[in-house]
Structures are given as C-alpha cells and as structure tokens.
N, C-alpha and C positions, 0 to 999 in steps of 0.2 A: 572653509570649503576651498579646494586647489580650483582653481580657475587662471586663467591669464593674466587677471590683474594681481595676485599674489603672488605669481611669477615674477613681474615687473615689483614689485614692492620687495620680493627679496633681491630682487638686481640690483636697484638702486641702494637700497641702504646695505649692499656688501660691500659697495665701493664710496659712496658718497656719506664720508664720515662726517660729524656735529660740525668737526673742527675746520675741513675742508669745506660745506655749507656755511659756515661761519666768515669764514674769508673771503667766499663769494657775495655773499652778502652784501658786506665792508666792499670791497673790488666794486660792484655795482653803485653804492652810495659813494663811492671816489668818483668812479666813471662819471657818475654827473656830475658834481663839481666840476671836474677837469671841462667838460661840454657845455656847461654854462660859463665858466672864464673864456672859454674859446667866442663865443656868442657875444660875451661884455664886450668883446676885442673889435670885434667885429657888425660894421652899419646892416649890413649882408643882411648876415645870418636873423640879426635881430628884424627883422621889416617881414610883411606881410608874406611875399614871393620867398622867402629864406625856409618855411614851413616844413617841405620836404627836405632838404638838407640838415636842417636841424634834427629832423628822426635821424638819417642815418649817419650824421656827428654823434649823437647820443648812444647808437651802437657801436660804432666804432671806439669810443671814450670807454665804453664799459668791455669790452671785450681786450684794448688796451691793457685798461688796470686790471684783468684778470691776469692777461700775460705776464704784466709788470710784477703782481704781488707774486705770483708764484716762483719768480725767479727771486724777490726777496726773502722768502720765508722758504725754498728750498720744498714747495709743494710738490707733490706729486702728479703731476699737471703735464702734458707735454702737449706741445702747441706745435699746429700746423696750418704753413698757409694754404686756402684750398686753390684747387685748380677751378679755375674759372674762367670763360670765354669773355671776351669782350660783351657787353651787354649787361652784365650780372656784377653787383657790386661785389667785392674781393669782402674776406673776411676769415676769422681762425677757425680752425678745429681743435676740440679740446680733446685728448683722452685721459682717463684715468681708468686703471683695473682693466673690465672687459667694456667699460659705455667710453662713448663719443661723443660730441656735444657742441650745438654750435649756439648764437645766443641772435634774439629775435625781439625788437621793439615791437610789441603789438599795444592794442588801443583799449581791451578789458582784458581784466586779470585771468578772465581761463579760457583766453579765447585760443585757438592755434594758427599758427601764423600763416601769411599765406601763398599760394603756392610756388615750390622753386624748384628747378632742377637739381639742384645740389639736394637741396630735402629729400626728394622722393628716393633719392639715390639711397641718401644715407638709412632712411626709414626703411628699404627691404631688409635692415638686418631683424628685424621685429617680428618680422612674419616666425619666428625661431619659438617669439611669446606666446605665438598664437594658435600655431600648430609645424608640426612637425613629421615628415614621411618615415612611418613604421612599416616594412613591408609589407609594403603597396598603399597601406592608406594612411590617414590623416590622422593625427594626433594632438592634444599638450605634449610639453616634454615632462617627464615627471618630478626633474628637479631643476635648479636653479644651475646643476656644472652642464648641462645639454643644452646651453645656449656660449655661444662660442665670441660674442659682441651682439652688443646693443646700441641704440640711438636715442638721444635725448635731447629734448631743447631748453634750455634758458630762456627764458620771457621776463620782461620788466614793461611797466609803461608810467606814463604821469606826466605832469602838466611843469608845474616850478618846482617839484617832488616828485621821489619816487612813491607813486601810489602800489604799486605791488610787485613781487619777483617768485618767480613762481621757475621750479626747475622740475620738468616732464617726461613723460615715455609715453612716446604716442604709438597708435597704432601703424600696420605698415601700409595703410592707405594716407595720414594721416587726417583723420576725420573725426579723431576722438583719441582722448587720452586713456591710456593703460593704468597711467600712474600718476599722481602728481602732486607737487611735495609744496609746500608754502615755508619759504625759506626766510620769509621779513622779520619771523621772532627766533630765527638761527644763533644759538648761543657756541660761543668757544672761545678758548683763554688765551686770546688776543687784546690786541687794546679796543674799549668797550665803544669806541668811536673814532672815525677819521681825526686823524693828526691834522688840523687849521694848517701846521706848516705844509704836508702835502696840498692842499686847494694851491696855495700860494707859488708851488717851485715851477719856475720858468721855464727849465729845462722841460719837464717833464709836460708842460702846457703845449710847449713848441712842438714838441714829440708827437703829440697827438693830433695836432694841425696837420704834419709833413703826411701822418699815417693817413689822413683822410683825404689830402688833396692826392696823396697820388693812388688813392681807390676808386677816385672820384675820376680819374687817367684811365684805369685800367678799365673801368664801366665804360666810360662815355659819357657821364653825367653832365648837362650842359649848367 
C-alpha cells in the first residue's frame, strides 16, 4: 500500500547501500573503541561528574570514524561541519545521494533524540514524505524522484558496548519515525571486524581528543 512510510523506505534503500551500512556499522564499533581509549586515558572522564561528557566523547568518536573511514575506503560520504551557535555542541553532517544525516547518542534503541535546533531544521526536508502541494492542496508525492532531499538520523547507545545502531527517517515534526533500518546485523565485504591495530593507533586516539575538546570550545561545555 503507498503510504509515507514506503516513501521513506524507498529513500533510504536508494542510497544507503548493504555495503555503505556495513561500514557504518564497523565506523560506529571503531567510534567506541577510540572513546573508550580516550576515557582509559583519562581520571575525568572515567569518575562519576565525567557522565555527560563521556556521551558526547562517544558521539564525537563515532561520527570521527565515520569521517575517517570514508576518506579511507573512498565512500561516498561527504561530510560537513554544521553551522552552529555558541551553546550547541558542533558536529558533522553527512550526505549521501539525496539523504543527510547527522548521528545522535540516545539511551533506547528506537527512541529519537532530543530536541535541537539543527534537527528541526534539517527535519523540514521530510515534510516532502509526508505531503506535497498539488494545486492548491495536499498530497503524497507519488514516487520516490518528487522528493528533492531527505533527513535521517544515526542513533547508537550502550553501556561498555554498543547495545544498538539504528539509522532513521523521522517525521518533520520529529516525533516518530517514517523509517528505520537496524543496521547491527549490516553485512558487506569488508573486513568482518575492527582491526585490534586501529583500537591501538595513537595518532588517531589524539585525533579524536583534539576533535572534542575544541567542540567542547565552541559549545561552552564547562
């Protein structure tokens, strides 16, 4: 039956291929690595007051290694810093195809994240899934090319693990998902697990320190 959500389900799987899902995947099981070494590193981070910092280490780590792999494997990924006021922590935008996508630690696996100015922004592109002005009134669109961009979120959460990743198309309120994909059994012929030598490179540990402390500048975060 056409409806909105088979809208959004043809959106996402025109652009978000096995193999690309698969990488993200991997990218987010890196991302914690990297944010748990940062934490070993660190009295901070590990103590009770380090709490909220350690979430948005964890976001930052995995939205890192997304950047990071797609520049290694030549994905189709283009990454942008967003524009953001003082107040609001900094973070990438992703596009691929016609979706956008930014990525969001939440605390259950289908929950949606919660409220942000950058969100609501990006989420009017959706109103496109929902309906559409046909002279004079409202409409679906009838197929998948009468949407011109879309907006999605990456979510992950867990404890000493990643307990779930879940990549979405929410409404343009967002207050409910359109779409949404469970990405933890995402297969593609890459290698079938994080490389032990990535956890380990220093460089790339340091990397992701410098990326949060000066997000952590550009918010205000005390």
């Amino acid at each position: 039956m056409f409806n909105e959500k088979s809208i959004a389900e043809t959106a996402f799987h025109q652009d978000f291929s096995p193999i690309l899902l698969g990488h993200t995947k991997l990218a987010i099981l890196h991302g914690y690595m990297l944010a748990g070494k940062c934490v070993d590193d660190n009295d901070f981070l590990k103590a009770f007051v380090g709490k909220r910092n350690r979430s948005q280490l964890e976001n930052t780590a995995v939205e890192f290694a997304i950047k990071n792999r797609a520049e290694r494997f030549g994905l189709e990924i283009t990454v942008e810093d967003s524009d953001n006021s003082r107040g609001t922590f900094p973070h990438y935008k992703f596009s691929v195809g016609k979706a956008i996508f930014t990525v969001s630690r939440t605390q259950v696996y289908d929950a949606l994240p919660r409220e942000a100015g950058f969100r609501s922004i990006n989420s009017g592109l959706n109103s496109q899934m929902e309906m559409i002005n046909k002279d004079g009134y409202f409409a679906l669109p009838e197929n998948f090319s009468e949407v011109d961009r879309y907006y999605g979120i990456l979510t992950f959460g867990g404890r000493a693990s990643v307990d779930f990743m879940h990549l979405g198309i929410p409404n343009s309120d967002i207050d409910r998902w359109l779409y949404q994909c469970n990405i933890a059994s995402a297969i593609s012929p890459v290698e079938k697990q994080v490389a032990a030598s990535e956890l380990i490179q220093e460089g790339v540990v340091a990397a992701v320190k410098d990326e949060f402390i000066k997000r952590q500048e550009v918010s205000g975060s005390e």
